[in-house]
N, C-alpha and C positions, 0 to 999 in steps of 0.2 A: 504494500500500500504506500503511495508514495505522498511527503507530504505536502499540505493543499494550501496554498499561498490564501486562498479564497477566504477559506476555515479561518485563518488566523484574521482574517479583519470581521470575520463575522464575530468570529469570538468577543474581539475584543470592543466592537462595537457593542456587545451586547452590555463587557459590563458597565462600559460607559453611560448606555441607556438605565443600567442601573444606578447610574449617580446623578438621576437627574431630578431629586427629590429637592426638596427647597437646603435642605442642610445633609452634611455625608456625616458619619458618627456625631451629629448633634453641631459639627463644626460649618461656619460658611466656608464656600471654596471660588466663589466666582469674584472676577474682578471689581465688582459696581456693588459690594456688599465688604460689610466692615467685620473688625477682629469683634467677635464676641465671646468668651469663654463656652466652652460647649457643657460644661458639668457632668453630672453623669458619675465623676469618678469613682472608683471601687476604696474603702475607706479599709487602711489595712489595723488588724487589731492593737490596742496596748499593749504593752507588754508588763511584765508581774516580775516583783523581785521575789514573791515566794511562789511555791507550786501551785497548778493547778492538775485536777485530775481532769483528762476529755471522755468523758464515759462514755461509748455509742454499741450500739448493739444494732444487729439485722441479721435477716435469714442469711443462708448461704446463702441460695439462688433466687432470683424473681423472675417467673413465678415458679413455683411447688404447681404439681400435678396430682390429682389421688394415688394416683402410680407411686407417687415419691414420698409420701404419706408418715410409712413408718422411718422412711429414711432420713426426713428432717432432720436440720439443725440450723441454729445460729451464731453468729459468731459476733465475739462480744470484743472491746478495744476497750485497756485500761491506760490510756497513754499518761504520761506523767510531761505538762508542757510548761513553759511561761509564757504564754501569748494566750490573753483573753479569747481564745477563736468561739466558734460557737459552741455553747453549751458547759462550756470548762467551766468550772468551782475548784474553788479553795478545798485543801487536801492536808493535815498535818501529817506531816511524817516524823519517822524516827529522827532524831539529832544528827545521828550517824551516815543519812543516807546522802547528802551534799547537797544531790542536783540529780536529774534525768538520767546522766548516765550512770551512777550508781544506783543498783537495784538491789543490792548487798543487804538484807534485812528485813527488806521492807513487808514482806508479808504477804496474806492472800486477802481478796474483798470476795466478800458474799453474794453472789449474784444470782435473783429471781428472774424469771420469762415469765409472764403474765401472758397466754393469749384467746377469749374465750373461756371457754371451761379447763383449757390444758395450761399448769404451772409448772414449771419446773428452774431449780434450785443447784448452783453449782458452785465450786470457790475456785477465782479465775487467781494469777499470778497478778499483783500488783505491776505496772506497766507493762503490760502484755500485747499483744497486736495478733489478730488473727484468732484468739482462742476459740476452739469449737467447742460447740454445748448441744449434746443430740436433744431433738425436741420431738416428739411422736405427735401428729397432729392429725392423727385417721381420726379424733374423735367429734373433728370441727366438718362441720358443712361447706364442700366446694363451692365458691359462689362467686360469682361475679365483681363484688363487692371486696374491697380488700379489710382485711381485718387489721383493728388500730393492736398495737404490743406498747406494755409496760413491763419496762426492763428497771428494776431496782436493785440498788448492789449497797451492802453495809462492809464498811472497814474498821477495822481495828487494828490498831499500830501495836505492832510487839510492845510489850511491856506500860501498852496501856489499859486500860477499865473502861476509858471512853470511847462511846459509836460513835462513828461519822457518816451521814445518809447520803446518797445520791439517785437520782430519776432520769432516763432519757426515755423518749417513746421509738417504734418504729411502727414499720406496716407489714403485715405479711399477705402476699396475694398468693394467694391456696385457690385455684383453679379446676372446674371438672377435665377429665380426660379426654383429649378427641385427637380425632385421625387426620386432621387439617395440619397447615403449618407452627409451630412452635419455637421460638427464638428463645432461651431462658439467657440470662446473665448472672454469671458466677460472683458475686460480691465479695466474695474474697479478693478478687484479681480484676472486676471490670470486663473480663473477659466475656465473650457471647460463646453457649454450648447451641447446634444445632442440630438435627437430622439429618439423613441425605437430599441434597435438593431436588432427586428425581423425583419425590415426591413417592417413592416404593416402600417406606420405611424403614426403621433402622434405628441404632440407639445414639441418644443423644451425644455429642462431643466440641471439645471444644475448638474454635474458630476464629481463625485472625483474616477480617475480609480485606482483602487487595480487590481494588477496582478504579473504576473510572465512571465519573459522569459522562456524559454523550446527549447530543440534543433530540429528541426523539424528532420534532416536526422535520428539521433541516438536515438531518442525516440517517438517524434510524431508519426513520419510517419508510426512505426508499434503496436501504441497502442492509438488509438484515446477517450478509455474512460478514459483517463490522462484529458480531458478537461471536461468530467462529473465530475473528482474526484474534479477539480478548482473550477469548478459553485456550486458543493454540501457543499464546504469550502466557500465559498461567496466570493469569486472576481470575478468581472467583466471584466477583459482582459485579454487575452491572445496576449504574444511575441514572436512568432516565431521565431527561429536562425536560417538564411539560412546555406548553401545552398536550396533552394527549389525545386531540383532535380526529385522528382516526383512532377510532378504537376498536374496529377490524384487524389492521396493521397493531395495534397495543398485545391484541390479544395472541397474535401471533407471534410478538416477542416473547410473551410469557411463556408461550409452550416450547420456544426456539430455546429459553434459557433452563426450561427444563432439564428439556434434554441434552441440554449441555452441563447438566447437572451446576450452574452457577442459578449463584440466590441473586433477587432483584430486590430495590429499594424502588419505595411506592412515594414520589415527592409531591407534594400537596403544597407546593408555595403560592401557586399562581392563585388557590382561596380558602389557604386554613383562616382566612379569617368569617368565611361564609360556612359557619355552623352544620347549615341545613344538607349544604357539597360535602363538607366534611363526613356525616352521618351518610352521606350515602357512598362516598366512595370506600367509607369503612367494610359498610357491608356488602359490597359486590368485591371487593377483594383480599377482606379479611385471611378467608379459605385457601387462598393460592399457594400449591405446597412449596415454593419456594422464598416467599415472600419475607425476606432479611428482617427489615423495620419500615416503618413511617417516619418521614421527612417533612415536618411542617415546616417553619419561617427559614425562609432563607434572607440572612444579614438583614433580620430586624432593626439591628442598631443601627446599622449603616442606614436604614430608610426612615429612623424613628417610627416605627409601626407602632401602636398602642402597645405600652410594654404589660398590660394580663391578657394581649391577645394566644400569645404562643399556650401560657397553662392552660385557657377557656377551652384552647381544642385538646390541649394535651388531658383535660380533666374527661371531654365530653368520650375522647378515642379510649378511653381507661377505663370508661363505663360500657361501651359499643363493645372493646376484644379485650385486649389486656393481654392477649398471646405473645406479643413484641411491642421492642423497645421504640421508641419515640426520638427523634433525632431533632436539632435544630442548627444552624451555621450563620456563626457571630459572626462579622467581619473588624470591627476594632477593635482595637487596642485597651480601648479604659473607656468604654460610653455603656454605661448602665445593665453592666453583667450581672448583678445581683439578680433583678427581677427576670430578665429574658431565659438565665438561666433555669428557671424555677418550672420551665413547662417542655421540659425536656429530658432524657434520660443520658442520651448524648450528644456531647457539643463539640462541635469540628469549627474550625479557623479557617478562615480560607485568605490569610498572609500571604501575598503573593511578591515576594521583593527583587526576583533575579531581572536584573533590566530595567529598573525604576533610576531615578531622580528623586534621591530622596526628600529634597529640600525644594525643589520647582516643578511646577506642574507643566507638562509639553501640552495638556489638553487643556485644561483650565489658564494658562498662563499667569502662575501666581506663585507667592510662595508657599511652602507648606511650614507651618510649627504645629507643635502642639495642639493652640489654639485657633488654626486656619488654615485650610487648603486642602487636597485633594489630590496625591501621588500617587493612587495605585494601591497602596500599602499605608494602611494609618500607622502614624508614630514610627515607621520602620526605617533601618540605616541603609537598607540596600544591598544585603548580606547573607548568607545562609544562618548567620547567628540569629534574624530575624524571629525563624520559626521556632528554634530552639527554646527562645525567649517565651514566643506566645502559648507552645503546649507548655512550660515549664509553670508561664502564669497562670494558665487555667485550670491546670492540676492542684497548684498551691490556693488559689481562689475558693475551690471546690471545697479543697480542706478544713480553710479557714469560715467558709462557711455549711459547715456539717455533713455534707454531701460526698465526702471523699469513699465513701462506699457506696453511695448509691447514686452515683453521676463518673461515668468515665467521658475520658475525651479522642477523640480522632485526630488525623491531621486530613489536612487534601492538599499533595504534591505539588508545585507546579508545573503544569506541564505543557506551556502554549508562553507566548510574546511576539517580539516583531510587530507591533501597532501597539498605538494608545498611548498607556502608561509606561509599556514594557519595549524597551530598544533591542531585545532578543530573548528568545527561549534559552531556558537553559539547558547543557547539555547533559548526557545519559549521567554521567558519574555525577552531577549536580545535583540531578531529578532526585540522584541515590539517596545523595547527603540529604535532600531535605528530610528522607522516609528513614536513614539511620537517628539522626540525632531526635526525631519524634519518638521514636521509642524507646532510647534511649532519657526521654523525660515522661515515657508512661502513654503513648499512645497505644491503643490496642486496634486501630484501624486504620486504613488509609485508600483514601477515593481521589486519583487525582484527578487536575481540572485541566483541560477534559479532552476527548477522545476525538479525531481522530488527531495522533499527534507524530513529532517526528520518528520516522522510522531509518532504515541501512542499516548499518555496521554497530558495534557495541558501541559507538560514541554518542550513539544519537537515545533517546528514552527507551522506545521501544525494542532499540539493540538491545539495551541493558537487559531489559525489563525480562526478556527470555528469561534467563541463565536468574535472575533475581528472586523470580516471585516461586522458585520451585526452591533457594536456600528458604528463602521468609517461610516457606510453609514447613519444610521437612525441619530445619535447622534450628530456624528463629523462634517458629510459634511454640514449640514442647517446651521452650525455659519460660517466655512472659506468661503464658496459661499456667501457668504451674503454682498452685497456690503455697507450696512448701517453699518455691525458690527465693531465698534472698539478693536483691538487688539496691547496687549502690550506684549512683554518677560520677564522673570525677572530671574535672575541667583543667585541661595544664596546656598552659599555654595555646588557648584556643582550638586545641585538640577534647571533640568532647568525648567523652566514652560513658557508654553504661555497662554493668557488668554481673550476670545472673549468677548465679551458682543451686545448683540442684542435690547437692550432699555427695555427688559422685564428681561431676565436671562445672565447667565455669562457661561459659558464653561472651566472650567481648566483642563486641561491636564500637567501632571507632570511625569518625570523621573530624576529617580540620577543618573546621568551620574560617579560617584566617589564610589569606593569600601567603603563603610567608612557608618554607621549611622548617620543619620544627622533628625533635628527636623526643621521644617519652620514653622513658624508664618503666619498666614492669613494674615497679614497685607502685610508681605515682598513679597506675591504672588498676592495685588493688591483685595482683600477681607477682608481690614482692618472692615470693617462695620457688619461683620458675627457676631451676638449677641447670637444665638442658631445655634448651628450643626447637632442637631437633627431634626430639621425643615426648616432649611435654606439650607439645602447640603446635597444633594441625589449622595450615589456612586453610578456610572457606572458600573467601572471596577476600582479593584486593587490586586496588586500582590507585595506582600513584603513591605505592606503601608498602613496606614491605619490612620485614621483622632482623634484627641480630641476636645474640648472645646476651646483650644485656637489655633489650629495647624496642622499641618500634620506631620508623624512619616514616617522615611524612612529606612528602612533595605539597604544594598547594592543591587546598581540596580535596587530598588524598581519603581514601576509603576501606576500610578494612573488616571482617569478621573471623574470629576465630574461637574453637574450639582450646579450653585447656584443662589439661590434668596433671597439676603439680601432684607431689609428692605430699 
């Protein structure tokens, strides 16, 4: 497929049509209109010079099945923080314990599950993360309706007499059983478990979607083997852009991706704010056995769309299925994340920096700051560090506002320039970095934007994308799905890396985010213990990187995955 000069101005006309709202993230961007602060900003917590505890609790997965029944549990988070984030309270502890990272002493807290008529009563570790607590819920009625949980935990400090109380709530959505589609989400990990997409059955597992948007009206709908050339490049989703104007041609994408066994996203932007469309497209495609999630607002923020319009539908689709998750795609930077975030289950950035200006607008002819204008990319410097930034903030956002279990994030690639905002696409190893360093800060997806895009040789997206999306599946996805696996990030010298470890092996994934050669030490990447690298560290994949005795060697932009097994 070769690529389409045409594609790229339609692209980017379009999302130009999308900034044609009186303000773009709340900010003016046109010449004959003045600096006016846009607000909006995300207000980060105080912080405590003494402890707090952040109690939270939720099911493992949303939703439970009767099938899953007895198999229930929840997992409960005794974190020990200083940052008023939500929900934390004051916590006495032992004299001896310091701060957070001592846990020397400290003791177990008492922790109830209220839910319905089923209680149950466990004693978790004082700062703990992840603890599981089996919970039997065959005795509640599957219902549509999800059921409110009180979760109360009593502590007592070694060698005290006095309680200390604490309360969070949760929801558990306990669902009847059916043969239709099913998307559950692992809340331990963010992760999505699903079926096979053929829609034949099969047991549930879990799933890291690689995909792409695609315009249905302007390309889909009159060339259907664009969805053979995805599944023969190894992703497994397809994104549909409405309009979905024929929906003769709609319907025959669904069976196309069928039986291509990839899942489809159902996007609702062009009228989750018309209720009545909403309710109905729920229900003529709730059932489709492939059916990923629901995609309502797209870059609310960027269009200032009533910010309780996203929950209204998110509340209304929760009531209608409840079988999958709910998506939504913010486009700024810091314009009123709090509330947009609150009607969605996940939230994708669509940061788009490679090829901008980041201080002057070539379509608006204006400047950009903070407070004014309209680059392509709000707030952003023009860089791959760009995205890094924005899933790093929206995972921390999420945290700090109690959602860090029940709200994961995506990214969306970029994968298109050359008009508009953007003086070029970026190239295949670029497209990589933006999809390494997202996961590397906790993406569990990625849709890039949008299809059809450059293809040849491995330098171009869809070169890479071969040989990529078949490590991300076999490679990548068994350590991020892994609710056992520990995972840390490490930044040196603009070399980002994340790094899983599953009790047997380690997982590193590295990109230089910074123009510049740069040398990392094993150690500085959390593999100080590598004694041979010829034996102990199997490349993946690297591009512009490549490993020594004591380190890793980075060219600009360079890319890297590896497997390792110290000693």
């Amino acid at each position: 497929m070769k690529y389409n000069k045409n594609f790229a101005a339609l692209a980017v006309a379009a999302l130009v049509r999308g900034s044609l709202a009186q303000t773009w993230c709340g900010k003016n961007y046109m010449s004959n209109q003045s600096v006016v602060p846009p607000g909006g900003q995300f207000v980060l917590p105080a912080q405590s010079v003494d402890p707090l505890l952040s109690f939270r609790c939720a099911p493992v997965f949303r939703p439970y099945l009767q099938e899953d029944a007895k198999s229930a549990a929840f997992i409960v988070d005794t974190s020990i923080v200083y940052d008023w984030i939500a929900g934390a309270e004051p916590i006495s502890l032992p004299s001896t314990s310091g701060s957070s990272s001592n846990t020397t002493g400290l003791g177990t807290i008492s922790v109830t599950i209220n839910v319905g008529s089923v209680k149950t009563t466990a004693n978790v570790p004082l700062n703990a993360t992840k603890f599981q607590i089996p919970v039997d819920i065959s005795k509640l009625q599957a219902r549509k309706a999800a059921y409110n949980v009180t979760c109360s935990a009593t502590y007592t400090a070694p060698s005290s007499s006095k309680s200390q109380k604490f309360k969070t709530g949760a929801s558990l959505l306990y669902l009847p059983d059916t043969n239709a589609s099913v998307t559950k989400t692992d809340l331990r990990t963010g992760a999505l478990w699903v079926r096979p997409a053929d829609g034949k059955g099969g047991a549930f597992a879990p799933f890291v979607p690689q995909g792409f948007y695609i315009n249905f009206d302007e390309y889909l709908a009159g060339n259907l083997t664009m969805i053979d050339k995805l599944k023969a490049d190894g992703f497994n989703t397809l994104h549909p852009i409405p309009p979905y104007d024929n929906l003769t041609i709609f319907e025959q994408v669904i069976n196309k991706t069928i039986s291509a066994g990839m899942y489809i996203v159902y996007d609702m932007r062009s009228n989750y704010q018309n209720l009545t469309v909403v309710a109905q497209q729920v229900k003529t495609y709730a059932s489709v056995p492939n059916l990923l999630n629901w995609e309502t607002a797209h870059e609310p923020d960027g269009n200032s769309d009533p910010i309780g319009a996203a929950q209204s539908t998110y509340d209304l689709i929760y009531k209608l299925d409840g079988y999958h998750p709910i998506s939504i795609v913010l486009n700024c930077q810091d314009y009123n994340f709090s509330p947009y975030v609150n009607g969605a289950d996940i939230i994708l950035h669509d940061a788009y920096p490679i090829g901008i200006n980041a201080t002057f607008s070539p379509v608006w002819h204006t400047a950009c700051t903070p407070d004014f204008g309209h680059c392509g990319c709000d707030n952003c410097k023009g860089t791959l560090y760009d995205v890094k930034a924005r899933v790093q903030t929206f995972k921390d956002r999420l945290n700090i506002l109690g959602f860090d279990r029940t709200k994961s994030v995506w990214t969306t690639p970029q994968a298109f320039g050359s008009g508009a905002y953007w003086n070029t696409t970026p190239t295949g190893q670029q497209w990589a970095a933006l999809g390494f360093t997202s996961f590397n800060h906790g993406a569990l997806g990625s849709k890039s934007f949008q299809y059809p895009t450059t293809t040849g040789n491995v330098t171009t997206i869809e070169g890479t994308a071969t040989n990529l999306t078949v490590i991300i599946t076999d490679i990548v996805q068994p350590f991020i799905v892994d609710p056992n696996a520990t995972f840390t990030t490490y930044d040196y010298l603009g070399v980002d890396a994340g790094l899983w470890h599953n009790g047997t092996a380690y997982l590193l994934i590295v990109a230089n985010l910074v123009n510049a050669q740069v040398y990392v030490p094993w150690k500085d990447v959390g593999l100080g213990s590598i004694t041979n690298t010829t034996t102990q560290v199997e490349r993946i994949l690297s591009v512009s990187q490549n490993t020594n005795a004591t380190g890793l060697n980075f060219l600009p932009n360079g890319i890297g995955i590896y497997i390792a097994t110290p000693p």
